[in-house]
C-alpha positions as CSV (number, residue, x, y, z in Angstrom):
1,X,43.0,18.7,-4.7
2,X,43.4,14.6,-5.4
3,X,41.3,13.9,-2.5
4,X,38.7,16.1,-3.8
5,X,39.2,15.0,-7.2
6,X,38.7,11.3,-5.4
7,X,35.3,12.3,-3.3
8,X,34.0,13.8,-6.3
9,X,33.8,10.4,-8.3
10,X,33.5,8.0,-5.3
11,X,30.4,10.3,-4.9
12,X,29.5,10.7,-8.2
13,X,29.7,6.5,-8.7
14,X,27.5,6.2,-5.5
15,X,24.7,8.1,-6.5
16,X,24.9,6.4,-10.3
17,X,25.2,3.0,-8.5
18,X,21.7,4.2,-6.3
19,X,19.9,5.4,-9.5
20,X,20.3,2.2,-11.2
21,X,19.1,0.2,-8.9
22,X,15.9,2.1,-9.5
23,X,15.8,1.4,-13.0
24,X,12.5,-0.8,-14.5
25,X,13.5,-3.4,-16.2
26,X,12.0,-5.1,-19.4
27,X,12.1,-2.6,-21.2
28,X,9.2,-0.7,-19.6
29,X,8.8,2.8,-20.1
30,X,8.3,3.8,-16.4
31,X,7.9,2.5,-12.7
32,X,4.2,3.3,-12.8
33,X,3.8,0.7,-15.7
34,X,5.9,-1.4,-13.9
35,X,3.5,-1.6,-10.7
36,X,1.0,-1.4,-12.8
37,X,2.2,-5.2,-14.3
38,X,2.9,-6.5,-11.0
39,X,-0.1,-5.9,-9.9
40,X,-2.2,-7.1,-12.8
41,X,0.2,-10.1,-12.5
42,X,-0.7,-10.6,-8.5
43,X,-4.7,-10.2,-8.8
44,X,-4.4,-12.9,-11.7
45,X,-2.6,-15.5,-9.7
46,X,-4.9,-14.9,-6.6
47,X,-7.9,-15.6,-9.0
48,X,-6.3,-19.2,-10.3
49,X,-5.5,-19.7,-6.4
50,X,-9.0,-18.5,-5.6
51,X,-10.3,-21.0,-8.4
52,X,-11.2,-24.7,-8.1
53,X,-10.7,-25.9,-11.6
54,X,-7.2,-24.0,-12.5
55,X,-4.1,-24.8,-10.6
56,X,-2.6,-22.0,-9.9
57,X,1.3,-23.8,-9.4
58,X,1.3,-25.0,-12.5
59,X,0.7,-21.9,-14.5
60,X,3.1,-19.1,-14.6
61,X,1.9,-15.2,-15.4
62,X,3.8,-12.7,-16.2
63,X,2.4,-9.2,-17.5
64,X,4.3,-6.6,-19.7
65,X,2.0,-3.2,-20.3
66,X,-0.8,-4.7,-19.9
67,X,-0.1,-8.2,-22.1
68,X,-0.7,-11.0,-19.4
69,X,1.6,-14.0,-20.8
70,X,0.3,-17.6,-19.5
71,X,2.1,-20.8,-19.4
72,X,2.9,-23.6,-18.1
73,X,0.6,-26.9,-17.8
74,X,-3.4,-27.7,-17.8
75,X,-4.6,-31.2,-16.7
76,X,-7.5,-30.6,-19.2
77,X,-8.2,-28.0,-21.9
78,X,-11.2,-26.7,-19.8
79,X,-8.5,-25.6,-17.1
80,X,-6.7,-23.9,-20.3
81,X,-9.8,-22.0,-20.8
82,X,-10.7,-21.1,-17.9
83,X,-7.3,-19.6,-16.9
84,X,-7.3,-17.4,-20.2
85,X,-10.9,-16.5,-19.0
86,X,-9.8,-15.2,-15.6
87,X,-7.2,-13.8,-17.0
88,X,-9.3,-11.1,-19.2
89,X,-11.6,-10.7,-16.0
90,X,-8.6,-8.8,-14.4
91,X,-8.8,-4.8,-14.4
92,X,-5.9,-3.4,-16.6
93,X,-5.4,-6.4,-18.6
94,X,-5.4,-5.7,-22.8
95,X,-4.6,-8.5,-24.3
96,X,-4.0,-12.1,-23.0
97,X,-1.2,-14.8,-24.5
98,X,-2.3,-18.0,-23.5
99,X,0.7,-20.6,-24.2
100,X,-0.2,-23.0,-22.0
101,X,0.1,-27.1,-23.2
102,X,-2.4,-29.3,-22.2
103,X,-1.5,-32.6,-20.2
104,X,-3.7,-35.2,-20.0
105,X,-1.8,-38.1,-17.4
């Protein structure tokens, strides 16, 4: 009877411990949004990698339902501009933060 007791909630905890580790995070209300962000958040980068006059390691992106966040540094505020621009060119995205500080050397 103990050892049944015992499987039950080792078993119990196992499959809580695998659901969890499915769980979105940010607050998101489900893993299609969540692909959905990451993969708004991958075609942006690949157009500041794709694009002479941003560069694309110094700007971070993330994306949270549909809100692509920029930051980081521009050398100029054309490169800030032109981020933000490619930015809005992405499929998915509604709104774009641009936080990102000009640097001039």
């Amino acid at each position: 009877m103990k050892l049944q007791r015992l499987l039950a909630i080792t078993l119990a905890a196992c499959a809580l411990g695998a659901f969890t580790g499915c769980a979105v995070t940010r607050g998101q209300e489900s893993v299609g949004a969540y692909v959905d962000d990451s993969a708004i958040t991958a075609a942006v980068k690949a157009r500041f990698v794709d694009n002479k006059t941003v560069d694309a390691s110094a700007i971070s992106v993330e994306t949270l339902q549909g809100t692509v966040l920029l930051s980081g540094f521009a050398k100029s505020a054309a490169e800030k501009t032109v981020a933000e621009s490619l930015a809005w060119k992405v499929s998915g995205v509604k709104a774009v933060k641009n936080q990102i500080e000009v640097r001039t050397s």
